[in-house]
TORDO-877641 format. One record per atom (N, C-alpha, C, O): residue number from 1; residue in one letter; atom name; x, y, z. Coordinates in steps of 0.1 Angstrom, whole numbers. Atoms other than C-alpha are relative to their C-alpha. Example, Ala and Ser with C-alpha at 12.3 -4.5 7.8 and 13.67 -1.06 7.14 Angstrom:
2
+-----+----+----+-------+-------+-------+
!   i ! aa ! at !    px !    py !    pz !
+-----+----+----+-------+-------+-------+
!   1 !  A !  N !     9 !   -12 !     0 !
!   1 !  A ! CA !   123 !   -45 !    78 !
!   1 !  A !  C !     9 !    12 !     0 !
!   1 !  A !  O !    19 !    12 !     7 !
!   2 !  S !  N !    -9 !   -11 !     0 !
!   2 !  S ! CA !   137 !   -11 !    71 !
!   2 !  S !  C !    -8 !    11 !     8 !
!   2 !  S !  O !    -3 !    22 !     9 !
+-----+----+----+-------+-------+-------+
This chain:
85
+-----+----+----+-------+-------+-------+
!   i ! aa ! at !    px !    py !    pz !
+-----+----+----+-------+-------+-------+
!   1 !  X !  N !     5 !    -1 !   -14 !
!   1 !  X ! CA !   143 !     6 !    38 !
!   1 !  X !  C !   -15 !    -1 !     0 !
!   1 !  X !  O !   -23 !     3 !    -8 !
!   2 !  X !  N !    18 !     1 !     3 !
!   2 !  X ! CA !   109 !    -4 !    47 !
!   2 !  X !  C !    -6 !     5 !    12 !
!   2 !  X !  O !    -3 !     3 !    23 !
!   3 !  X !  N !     7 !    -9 !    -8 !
!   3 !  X ! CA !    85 !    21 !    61 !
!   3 !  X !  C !    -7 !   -10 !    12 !
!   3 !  X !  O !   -13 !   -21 !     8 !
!   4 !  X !  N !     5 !     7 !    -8 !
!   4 !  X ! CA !    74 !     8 !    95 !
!   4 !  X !  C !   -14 !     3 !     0 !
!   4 !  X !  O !   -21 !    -3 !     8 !
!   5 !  X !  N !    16 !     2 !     4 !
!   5 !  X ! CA !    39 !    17 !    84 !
!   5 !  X !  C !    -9 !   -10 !    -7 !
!   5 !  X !  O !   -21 !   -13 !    -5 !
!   6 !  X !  N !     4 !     6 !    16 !
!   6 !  X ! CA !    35 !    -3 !    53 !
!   6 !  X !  C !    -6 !   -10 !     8 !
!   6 !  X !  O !   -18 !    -8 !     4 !
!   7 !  X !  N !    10 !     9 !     0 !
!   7 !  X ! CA !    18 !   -29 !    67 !
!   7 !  X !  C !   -15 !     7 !     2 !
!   7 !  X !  O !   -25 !     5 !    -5 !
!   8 !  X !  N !    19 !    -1 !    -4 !
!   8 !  X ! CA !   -12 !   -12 !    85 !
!   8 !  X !  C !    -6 !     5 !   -18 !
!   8 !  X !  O !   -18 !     2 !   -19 !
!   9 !  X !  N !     2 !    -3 !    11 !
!   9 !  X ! CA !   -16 !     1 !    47 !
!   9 !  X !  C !    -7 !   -10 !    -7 !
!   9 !  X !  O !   -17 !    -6 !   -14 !
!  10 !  X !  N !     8 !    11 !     9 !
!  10 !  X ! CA !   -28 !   -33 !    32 !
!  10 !  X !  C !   -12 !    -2 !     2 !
!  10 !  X !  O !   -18 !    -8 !    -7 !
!  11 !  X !  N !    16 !     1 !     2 !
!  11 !  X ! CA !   -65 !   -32 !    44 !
!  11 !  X !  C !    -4 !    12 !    -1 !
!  11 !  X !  O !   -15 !    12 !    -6 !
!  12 !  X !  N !     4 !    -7 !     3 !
!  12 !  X ! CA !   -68 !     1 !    42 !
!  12 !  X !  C !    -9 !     4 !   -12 !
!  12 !  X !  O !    -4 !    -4 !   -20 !
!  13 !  X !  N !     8 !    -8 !     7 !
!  13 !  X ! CA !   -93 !    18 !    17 !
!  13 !  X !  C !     1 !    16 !     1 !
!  13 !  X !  O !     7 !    21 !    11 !
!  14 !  X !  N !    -1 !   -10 !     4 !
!  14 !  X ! CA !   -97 !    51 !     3 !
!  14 !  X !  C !   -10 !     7 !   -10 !
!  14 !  X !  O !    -9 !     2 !   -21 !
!  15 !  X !  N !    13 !    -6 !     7 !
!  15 !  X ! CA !  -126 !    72 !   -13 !
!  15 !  X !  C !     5 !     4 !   -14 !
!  15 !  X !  O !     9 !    16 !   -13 !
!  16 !  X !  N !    -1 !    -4 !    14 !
!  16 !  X ! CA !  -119 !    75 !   -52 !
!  16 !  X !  C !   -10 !     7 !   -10 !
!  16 !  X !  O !   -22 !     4 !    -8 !
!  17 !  X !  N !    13 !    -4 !     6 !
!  17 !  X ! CA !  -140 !    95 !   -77 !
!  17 !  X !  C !     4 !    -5 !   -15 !
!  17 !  X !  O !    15 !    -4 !   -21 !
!  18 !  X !  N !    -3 !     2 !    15 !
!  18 !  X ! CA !  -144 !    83 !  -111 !
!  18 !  X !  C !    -1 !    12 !    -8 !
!  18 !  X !  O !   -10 !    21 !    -7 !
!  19 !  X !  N !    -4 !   -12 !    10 !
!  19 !  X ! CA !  -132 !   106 !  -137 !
!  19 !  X !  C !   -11 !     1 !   -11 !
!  19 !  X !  O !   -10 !    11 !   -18 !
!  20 !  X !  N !    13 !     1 !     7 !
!  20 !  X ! CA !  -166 !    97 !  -157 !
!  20 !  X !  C !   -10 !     9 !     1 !
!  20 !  X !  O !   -12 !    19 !    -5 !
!  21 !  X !  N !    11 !     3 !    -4 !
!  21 !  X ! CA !  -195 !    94 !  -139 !
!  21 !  X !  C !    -3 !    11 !    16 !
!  21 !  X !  O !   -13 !    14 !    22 !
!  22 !  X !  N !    -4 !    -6 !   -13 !
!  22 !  X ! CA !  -182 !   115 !  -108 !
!  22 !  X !  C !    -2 !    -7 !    13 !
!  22 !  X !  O !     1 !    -2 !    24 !
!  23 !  X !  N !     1 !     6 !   -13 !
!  23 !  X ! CA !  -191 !    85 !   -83 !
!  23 !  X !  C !     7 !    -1 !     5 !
!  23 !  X !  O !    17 !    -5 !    -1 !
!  24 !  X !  N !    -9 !     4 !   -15 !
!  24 !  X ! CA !  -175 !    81 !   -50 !
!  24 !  X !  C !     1 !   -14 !     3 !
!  24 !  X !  O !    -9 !   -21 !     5 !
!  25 !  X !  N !     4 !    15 !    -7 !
!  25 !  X ! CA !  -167 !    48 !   -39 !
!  25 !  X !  C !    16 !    -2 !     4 !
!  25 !  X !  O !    24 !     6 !     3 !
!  26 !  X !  N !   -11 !     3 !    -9 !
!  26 !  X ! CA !  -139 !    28 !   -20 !
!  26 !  X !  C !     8 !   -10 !    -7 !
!  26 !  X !  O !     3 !   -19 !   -13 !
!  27 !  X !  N !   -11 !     9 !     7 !
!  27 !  X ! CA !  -108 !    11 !   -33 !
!  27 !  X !  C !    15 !    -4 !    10 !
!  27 !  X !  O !    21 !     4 !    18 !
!  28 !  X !  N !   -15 !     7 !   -10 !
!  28 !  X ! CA !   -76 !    -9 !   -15 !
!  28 !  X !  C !     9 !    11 !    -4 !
!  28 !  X !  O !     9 !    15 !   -16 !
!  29 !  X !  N !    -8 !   -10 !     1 !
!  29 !  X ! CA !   -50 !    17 !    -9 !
!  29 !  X !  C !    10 !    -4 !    -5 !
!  29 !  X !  O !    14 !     6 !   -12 !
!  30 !  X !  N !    -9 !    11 !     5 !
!  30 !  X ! CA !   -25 !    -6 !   -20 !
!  30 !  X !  C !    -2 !     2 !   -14 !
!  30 !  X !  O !     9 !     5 !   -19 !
!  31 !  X !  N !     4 !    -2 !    13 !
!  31 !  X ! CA !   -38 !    -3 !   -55 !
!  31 !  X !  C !     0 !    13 !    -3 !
!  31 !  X !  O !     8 !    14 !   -12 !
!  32 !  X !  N !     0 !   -11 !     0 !
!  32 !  X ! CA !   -42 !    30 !   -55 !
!  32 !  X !  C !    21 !     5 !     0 !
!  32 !  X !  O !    26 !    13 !    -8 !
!  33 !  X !  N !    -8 !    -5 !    -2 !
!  33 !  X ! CA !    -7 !    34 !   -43 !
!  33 !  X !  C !    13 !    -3 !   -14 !
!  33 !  X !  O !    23 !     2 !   -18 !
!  34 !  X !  N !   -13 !     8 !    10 !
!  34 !  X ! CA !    10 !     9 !   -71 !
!  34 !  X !  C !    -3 !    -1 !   -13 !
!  34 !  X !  O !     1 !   -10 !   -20 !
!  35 !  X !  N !     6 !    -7 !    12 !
!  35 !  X ! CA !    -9 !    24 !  -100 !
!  35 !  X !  C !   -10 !   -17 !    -2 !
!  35 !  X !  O !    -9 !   -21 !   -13 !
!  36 !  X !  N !     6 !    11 !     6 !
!  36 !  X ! CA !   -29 !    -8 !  -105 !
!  36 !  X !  C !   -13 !     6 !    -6 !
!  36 !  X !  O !   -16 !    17 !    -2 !
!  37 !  X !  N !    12 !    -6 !     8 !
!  37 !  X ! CA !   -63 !    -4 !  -128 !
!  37 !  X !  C !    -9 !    -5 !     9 !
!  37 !  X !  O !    -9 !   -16 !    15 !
!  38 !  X !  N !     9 !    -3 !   -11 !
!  38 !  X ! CA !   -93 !     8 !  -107 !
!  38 !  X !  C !   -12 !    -3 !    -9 !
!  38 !  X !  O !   -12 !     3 !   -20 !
!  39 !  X !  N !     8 !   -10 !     9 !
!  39 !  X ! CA !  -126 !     4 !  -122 !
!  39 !  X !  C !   -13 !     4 !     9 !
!  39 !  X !  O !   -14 !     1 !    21 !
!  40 !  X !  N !     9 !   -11 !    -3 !
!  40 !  X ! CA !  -158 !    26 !  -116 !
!  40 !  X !  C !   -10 !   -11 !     6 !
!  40 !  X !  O !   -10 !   -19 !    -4 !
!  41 !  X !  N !     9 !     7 !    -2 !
!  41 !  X ! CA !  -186 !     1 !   -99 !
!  41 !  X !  C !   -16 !     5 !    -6 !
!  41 !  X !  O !   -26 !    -1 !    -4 !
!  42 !  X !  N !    12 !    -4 !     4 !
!  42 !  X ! CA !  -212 !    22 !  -116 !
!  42 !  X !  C !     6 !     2 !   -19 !
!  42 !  X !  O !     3 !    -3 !   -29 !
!  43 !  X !  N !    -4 !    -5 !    15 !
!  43 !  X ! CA !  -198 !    33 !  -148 !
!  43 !  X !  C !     8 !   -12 !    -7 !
!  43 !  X !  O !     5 !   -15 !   -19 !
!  44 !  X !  N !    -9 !     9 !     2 !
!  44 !  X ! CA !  -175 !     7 !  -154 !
!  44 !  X !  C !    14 !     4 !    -4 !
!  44 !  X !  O !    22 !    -4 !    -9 !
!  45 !  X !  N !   -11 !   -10 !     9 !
!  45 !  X ! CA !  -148 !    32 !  -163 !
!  45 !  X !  C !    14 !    -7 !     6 !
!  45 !  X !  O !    14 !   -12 !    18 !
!  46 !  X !  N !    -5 !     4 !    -4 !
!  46 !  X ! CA !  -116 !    19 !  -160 !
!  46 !  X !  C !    12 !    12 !     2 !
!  46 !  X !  O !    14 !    20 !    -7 !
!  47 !  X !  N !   -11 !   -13 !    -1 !
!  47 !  X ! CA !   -86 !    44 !  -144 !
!  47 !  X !  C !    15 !    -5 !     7 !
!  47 !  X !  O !    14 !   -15 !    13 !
!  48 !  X !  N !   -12 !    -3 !    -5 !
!  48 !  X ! CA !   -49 !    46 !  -132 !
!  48 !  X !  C !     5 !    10 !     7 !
!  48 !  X !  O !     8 !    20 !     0 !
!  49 !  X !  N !    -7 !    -9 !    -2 !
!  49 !  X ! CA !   -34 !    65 !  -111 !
!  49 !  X !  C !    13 !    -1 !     5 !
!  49 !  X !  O !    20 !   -10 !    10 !
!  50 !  X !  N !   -17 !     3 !     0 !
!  50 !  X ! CA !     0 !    79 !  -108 !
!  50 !  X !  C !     3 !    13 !    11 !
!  50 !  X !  O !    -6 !    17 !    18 !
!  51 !  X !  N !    -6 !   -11 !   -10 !
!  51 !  X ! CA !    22 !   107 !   -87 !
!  51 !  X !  C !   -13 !    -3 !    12 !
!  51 !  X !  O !   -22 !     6 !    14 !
!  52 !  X !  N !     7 !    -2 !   -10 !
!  52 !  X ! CA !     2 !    97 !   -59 !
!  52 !  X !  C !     4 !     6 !    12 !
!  52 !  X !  O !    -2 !    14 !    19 !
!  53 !  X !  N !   -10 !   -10 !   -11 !
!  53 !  X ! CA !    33 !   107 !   -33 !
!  53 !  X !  C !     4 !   -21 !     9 !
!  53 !  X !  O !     1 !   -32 !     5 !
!  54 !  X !  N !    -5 !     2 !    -5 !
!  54 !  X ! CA !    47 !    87 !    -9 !
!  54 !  X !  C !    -4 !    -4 !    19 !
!  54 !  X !  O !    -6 !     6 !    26 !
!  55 !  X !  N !     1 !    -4 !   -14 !
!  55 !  X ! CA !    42 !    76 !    29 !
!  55 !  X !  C !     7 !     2 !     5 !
!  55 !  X !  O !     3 !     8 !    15 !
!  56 !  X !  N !   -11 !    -6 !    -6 !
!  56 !  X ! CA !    75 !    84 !    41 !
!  56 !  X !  C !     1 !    13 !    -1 !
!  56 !  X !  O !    11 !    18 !     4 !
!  57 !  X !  N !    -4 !   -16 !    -1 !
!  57 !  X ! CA !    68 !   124 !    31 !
!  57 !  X !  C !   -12 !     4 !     7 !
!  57 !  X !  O !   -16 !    16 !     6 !
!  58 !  X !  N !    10 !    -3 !   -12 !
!  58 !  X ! CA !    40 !   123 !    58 !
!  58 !  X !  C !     2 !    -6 !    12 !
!  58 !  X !  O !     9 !   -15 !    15 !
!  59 !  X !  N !    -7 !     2 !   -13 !
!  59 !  X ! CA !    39 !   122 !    91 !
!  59 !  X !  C !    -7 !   -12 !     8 !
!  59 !  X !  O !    -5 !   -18 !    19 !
!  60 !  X !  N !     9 !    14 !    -7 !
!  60 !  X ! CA !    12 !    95 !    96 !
!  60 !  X !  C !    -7 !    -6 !    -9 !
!  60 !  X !  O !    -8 !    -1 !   -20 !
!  61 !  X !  N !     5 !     5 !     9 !
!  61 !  X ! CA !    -8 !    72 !    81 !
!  61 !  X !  C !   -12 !     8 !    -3 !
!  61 !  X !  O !   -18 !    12 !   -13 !
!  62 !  X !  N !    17 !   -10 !     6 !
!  62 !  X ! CA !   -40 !    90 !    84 !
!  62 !  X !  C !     7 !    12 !    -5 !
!  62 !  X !  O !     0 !    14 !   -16 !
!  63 !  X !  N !    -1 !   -12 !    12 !
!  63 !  X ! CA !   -25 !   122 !    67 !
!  63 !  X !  C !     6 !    -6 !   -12 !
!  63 !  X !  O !     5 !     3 !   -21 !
!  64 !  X !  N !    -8 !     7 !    11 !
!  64 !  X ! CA !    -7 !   101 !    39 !
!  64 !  X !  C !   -16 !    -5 !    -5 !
!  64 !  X !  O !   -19 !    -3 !   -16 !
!  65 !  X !  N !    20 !     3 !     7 !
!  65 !  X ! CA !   -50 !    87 !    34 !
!  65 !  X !  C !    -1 !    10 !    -3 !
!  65 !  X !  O !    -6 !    10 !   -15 !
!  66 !  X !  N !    15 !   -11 !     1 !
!  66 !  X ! CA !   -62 !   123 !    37 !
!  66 !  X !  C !     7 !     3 !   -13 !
!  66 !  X !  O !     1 !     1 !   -24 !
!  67 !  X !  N !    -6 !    -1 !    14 !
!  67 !  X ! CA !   -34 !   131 !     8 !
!  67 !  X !  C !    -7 !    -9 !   -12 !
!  67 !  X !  O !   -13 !    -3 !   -21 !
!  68 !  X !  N !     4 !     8 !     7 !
!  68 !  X ! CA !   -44 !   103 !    -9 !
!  68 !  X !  C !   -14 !     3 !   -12 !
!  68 !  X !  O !   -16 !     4 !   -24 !
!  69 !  X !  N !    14 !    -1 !     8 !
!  69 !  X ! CA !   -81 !   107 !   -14 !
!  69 !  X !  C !    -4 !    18 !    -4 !
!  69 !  X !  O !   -15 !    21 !    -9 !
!  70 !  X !  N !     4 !    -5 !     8 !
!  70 !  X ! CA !   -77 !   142 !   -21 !
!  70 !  X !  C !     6 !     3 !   -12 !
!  70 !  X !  O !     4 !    14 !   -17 !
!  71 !  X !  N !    -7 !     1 !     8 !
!  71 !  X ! CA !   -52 !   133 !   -47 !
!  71 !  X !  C !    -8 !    -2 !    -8 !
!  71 !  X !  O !    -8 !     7 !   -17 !
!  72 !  X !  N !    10 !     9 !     2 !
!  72 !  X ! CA !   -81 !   109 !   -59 !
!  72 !  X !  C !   -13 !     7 !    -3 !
!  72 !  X !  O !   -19 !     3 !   -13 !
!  73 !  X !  N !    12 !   -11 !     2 !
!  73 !  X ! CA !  -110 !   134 !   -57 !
!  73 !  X !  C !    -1 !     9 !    -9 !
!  73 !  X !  O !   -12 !    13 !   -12 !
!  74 !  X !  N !     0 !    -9 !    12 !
!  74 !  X ! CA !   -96 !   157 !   -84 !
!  74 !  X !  C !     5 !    -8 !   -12 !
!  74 !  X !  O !    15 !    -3 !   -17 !
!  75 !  X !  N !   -13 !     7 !    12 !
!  75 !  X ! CA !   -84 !   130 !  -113 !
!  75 !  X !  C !     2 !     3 !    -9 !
!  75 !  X !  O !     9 !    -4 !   -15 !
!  76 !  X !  N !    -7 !    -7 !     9 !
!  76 !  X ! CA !   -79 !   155 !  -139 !
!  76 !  X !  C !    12 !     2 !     5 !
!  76 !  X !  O !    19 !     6 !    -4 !
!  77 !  X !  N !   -15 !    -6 !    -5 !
!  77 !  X ! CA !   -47 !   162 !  -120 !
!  77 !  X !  C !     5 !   -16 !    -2 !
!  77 !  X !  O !    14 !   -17 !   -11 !
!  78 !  X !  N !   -11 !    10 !    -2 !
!  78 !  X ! CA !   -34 !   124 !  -115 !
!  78 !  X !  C !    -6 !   -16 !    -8 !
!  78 !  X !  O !     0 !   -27 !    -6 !
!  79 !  X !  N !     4 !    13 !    -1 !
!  79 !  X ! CA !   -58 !    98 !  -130 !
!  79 !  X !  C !     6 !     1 !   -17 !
!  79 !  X !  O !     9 !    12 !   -21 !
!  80 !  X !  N !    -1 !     3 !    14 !
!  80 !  X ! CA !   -48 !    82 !  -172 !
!  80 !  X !  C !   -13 !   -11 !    -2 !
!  80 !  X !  O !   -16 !   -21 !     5 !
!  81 !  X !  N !     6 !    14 !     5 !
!  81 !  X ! CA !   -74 !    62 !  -189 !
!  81 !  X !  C !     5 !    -6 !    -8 !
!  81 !  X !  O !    14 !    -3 !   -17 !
!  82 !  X !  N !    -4 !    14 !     6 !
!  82 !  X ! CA !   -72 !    30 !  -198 !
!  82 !  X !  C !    -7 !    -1 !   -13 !
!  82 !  X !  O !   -20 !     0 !   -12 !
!  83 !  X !  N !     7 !    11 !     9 !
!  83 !  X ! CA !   -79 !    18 !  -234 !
!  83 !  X !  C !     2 !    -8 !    -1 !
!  83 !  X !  O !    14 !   -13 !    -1 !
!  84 !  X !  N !    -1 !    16 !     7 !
!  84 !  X ! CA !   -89 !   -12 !  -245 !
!  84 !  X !  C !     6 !    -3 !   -15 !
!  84 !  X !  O !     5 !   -14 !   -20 !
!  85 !  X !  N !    -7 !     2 !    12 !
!  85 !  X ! CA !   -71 !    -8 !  -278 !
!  85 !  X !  C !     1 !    -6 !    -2 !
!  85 !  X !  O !     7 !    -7 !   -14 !
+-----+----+----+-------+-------+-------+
């Protein structure tokens, strides 16, 4: 079943913090949502995240963002680094 939201979702952005460097910056929510690798525009750090949740367990898109970025704000809880191994 496909959430009748999901589209407005593809230009969306969302405030990430690197798990480094601690900078704030903006990333496609889209990416954020389907683990794809983020990297740091200052640090270069590269990150993933996971358990991010879901938009069908909120009731709108802007609370399913505000989840988001403070999912994103704390990434000791949800972010893995990437090695280059």
């Amino acid at each position: 079943m496909t959430n009748p939201h999901a589209h407005e979702l593809e230009a969306r952005k969302v405030r990430v913090r690197c798990t480094e460097c601690r900078t704030t910056f903006h990333e496609r929510l889209n990416r954020i949502m389907h683990g794809d690798r983020v990297r740091c525009p200052t640090c270069h750090n590269e990150m993933r995240f996971h358990n991010i949740g879901h938009i069908h367990e909120h009731e709108s898109v802007e609370a399913f963002i505000h989840h988001v970025e403070q999912r994103t704000a704390h990434p000791h809880f949800t972010v893995a680094h990437i090695d280059d191994d």
